[in-house]
C-alpha positions in Angstrom: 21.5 -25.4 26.2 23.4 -22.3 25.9 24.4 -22.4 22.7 20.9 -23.4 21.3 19.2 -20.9 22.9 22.0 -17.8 21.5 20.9 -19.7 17.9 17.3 -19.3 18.4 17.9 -15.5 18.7 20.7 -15.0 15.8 18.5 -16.6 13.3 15.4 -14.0 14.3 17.8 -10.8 14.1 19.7 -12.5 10.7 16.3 -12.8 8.9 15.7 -9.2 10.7 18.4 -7.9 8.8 19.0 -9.1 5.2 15.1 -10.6 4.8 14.1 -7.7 3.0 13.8 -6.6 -0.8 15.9 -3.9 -1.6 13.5 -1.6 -4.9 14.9 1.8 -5.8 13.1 5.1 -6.2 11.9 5.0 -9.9 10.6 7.7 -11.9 7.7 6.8 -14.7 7.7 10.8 -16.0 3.6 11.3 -15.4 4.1 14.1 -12.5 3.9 17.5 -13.4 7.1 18.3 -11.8 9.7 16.4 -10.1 11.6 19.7 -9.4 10.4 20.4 -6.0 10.8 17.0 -4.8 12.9 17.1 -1.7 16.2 14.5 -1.1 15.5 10.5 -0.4 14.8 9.6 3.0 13.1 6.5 4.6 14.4 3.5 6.3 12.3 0.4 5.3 11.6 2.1 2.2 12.3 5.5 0.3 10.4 8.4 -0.8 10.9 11.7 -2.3 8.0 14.4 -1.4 6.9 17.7 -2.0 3.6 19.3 -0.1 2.3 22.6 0.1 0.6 22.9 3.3 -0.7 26.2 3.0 -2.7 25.0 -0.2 -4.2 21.9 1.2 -5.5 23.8 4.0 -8.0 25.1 2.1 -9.2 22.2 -0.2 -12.5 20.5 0.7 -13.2 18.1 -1.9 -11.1 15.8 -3.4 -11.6 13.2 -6.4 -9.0 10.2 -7.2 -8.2 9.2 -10.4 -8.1 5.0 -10.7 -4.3 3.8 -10.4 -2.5 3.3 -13.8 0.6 1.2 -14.3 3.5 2.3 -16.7 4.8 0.3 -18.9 7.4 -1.6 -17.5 5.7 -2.8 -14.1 2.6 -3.9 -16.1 4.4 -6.0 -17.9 6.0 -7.6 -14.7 3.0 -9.2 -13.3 1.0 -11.5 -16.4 -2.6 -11.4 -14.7 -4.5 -8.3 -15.3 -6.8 -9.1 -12.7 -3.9 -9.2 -10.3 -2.6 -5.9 -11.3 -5.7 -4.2 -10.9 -6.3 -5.6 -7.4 -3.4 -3.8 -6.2 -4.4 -0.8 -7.9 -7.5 -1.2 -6.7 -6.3 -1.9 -2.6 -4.5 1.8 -3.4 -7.1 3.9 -4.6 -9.6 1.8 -1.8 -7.4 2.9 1.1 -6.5 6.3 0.2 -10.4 7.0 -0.5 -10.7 6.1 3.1 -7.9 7.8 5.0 -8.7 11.0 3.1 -12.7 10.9 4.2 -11.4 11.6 7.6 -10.7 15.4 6.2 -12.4 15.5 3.0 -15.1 15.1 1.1 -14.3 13.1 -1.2 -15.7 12.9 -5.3 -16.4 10.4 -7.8 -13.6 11.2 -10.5 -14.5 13.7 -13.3 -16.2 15.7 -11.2 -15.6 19.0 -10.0 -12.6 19.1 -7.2 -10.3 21.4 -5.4 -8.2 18.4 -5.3 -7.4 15.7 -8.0 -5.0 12.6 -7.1 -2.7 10.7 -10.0 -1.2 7.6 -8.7 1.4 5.3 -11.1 2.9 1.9 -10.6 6.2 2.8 -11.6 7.8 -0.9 -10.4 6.0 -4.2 -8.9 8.1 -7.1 -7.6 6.8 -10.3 -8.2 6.7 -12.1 -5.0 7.9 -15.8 -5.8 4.8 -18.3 -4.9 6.2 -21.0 -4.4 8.5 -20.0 -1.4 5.7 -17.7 0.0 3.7 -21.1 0.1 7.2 -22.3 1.9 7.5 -19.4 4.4 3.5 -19.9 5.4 4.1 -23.7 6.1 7.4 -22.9 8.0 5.4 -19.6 9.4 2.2 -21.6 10.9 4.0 -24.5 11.6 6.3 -23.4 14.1 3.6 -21.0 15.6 2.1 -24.5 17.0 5.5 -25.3 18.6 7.4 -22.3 19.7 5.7 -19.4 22.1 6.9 -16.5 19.4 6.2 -16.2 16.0 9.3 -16.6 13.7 9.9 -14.3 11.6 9.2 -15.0 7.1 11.9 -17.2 5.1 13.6 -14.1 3.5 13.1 -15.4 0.2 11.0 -14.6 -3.4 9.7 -11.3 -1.4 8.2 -8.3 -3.9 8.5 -5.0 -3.5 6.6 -2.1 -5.1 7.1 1.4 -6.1 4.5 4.2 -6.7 4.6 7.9 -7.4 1.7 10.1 -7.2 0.1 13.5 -6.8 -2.5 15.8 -5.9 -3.1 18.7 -8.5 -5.4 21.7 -8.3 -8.5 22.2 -10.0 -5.6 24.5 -12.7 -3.4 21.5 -12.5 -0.9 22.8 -10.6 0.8 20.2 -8.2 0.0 21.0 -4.2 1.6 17.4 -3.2 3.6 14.6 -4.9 5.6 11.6 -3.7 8.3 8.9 -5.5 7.7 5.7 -3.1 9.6 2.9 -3.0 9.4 -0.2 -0.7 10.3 -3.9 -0.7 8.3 -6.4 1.8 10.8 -8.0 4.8 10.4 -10.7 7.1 8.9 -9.1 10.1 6.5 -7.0 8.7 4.6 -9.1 5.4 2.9 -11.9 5.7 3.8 -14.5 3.1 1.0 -14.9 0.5 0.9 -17.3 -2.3 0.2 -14.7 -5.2 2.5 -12.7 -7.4 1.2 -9.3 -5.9 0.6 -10.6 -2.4 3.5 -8.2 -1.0 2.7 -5.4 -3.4 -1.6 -5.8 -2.6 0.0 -4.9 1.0 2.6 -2.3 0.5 -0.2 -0.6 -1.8 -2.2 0.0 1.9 1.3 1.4 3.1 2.2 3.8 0.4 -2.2 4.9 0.7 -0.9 5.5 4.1 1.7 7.4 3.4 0.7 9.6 1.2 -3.0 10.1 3.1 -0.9 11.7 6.3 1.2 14.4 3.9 -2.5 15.6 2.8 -4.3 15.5 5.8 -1.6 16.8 7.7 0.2 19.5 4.9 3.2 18.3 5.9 5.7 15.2 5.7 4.8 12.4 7.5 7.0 10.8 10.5 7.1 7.9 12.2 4.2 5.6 13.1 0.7 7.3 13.2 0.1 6.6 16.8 -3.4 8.0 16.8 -6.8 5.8 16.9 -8.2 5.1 13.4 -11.6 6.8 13.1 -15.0 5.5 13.4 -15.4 5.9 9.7 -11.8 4.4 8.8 -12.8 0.9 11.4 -16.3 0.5 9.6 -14.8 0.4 6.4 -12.0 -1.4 7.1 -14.3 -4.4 8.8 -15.8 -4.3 5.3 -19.1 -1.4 6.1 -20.5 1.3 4.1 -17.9 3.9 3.6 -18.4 7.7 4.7 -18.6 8.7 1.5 -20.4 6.7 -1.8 -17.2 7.6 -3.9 -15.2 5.2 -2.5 -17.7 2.5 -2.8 -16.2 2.7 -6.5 -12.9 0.9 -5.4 -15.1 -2.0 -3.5 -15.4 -2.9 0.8 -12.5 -4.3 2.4 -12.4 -7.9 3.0 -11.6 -7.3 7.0 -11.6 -9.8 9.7 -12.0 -12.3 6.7 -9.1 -11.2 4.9 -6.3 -10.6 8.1 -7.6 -14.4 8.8 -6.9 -15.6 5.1 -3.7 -13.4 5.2 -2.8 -15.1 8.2 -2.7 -18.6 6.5 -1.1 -17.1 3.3 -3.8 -17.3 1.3 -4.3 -15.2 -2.1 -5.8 -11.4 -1.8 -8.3 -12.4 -4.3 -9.8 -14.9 -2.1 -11.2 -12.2 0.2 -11.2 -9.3 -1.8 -13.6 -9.2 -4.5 -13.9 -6.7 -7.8 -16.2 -4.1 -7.1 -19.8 -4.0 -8.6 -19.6 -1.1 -11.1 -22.5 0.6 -12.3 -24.0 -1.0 -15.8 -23.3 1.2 -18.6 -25.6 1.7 -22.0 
């Protein structure tokens, strides 16, 4: 009985430790400098940063310019509707975050802050063993009294750089990002960007606190989301009409189809664009 129940915790803590997807910082060459980004740090995943506080404390609009893909990671994933879904969970979530300071702009128009983000690197995640890791996943939650942790197998990964310019172009903040999905954190899903649609909330994330705060982020944001940040993440009217661009958020619909590993693009829909004449 002993030894069976020292196995049930050794396979946890081995999936802990090697079930994750190791993607290195890349750079795709679209910042306007990569000379005052500081050394690699991170522990899940890396980044490289550079913020100038003192700037960003007086900015009070800010635009965002629609994700682009370099070469190389748009040619990773086939569907062109899946890339821009992640893309489109980026620029969605960032949009968000950044209404809790700013006011944010439709982009094109007048700013004191402009934001550039690249998919520099996208790792596929394999669907047939994500469909594998949800069966073994929700099976066993109908047995066991924990969860077990993801089959550390076919995970993606994703890495981003991006940053905010000034209305002369110079660069107040930029950030190299670079982050595979792991077993305790990312819930299988059977699509090729099911772990990069979710890392793309994490970088947002990530590069929301810098701006808001001027500095680098650390750690876990502890603090409640705001009342803005819930309603839109349950899938309301955003603060602002600028972000309705990027579409709602699928909410308690999606972390329930999530759940059950099914596809982003079963809950989160293109957004309804404007016709154009």
């Amino acid at each position: 009985m002993f030894a069976f129940r020292s196995l049930c915790f050794a396979v946890p803590l081995t999936l802990a430790v090697t079930g994750c997807t190791s993607v290195p910082l890349k750079e795709g060459g679209t910042l306007t400098s990569y000379s005052n980004l500081g050394v690699p740090k991170g522990t899940f995943g890396k980044r490289r940063l550079y913020v100038d506080g003192r700037h960003l404390a007086t900015v009070k609009t800010v635009s965002i310019v629609p994700t682009a893909y370099s070469f190389s990671a748009a040619s990773r994933i086939k569907s062109e509707a899946d890339r821009s879904l992640v893309s489109n969970a980026l620029d969605r979530a960032l949009c968000v975050a950044l209404s809790d300071k700013y006011q944010m702009v439709s982009a094109g128009q007048p700013a004191d802050l402009t934001i550039r983000s690249v998919v520099t690197d996208i790792v596929p995640t394999n669907k047939a063993m994500a469909g594998v890791a949800t069966a073994v996943t929700v099976g066993t939650g109908f047995v066991l009294p924990v969860s077990v942790p993801r089959l550390p197998f076919g995970l993606g990964g994703l890495a981003i750089e991006a940053e905010a310019v000034d209305g002369g172009g110079a660069q107040s903040a930029a950030m190299v990002w670079a982050r595979g999905a792991n077993s305790i954190q990312n819930n299988p899903r059977v699509s090729e960007v099911g772990d990069a649609y979710g890392l793309a909330s994490k970088f947002a994330s990530d590069f929301s606190r810098m701006l808001i705060s001027g500095k680098e982020p650390k750690g876990l944001s502890l603090s409640l989301p705001s009342r803005q940040r819930m309603q839109s993440w349950l899938g309301g009217k955003p603060k602002y009409s600028a972000c309705d661009t990027f579409g709602r958020a699928p909410g308690l619909v999606g972390v329930v189809a999530a759940k059950y590993g099914a596809p982003p693009e079963w809950t989160d829909k293109k957004p309804k664009l404007p016709m154009t004449h």
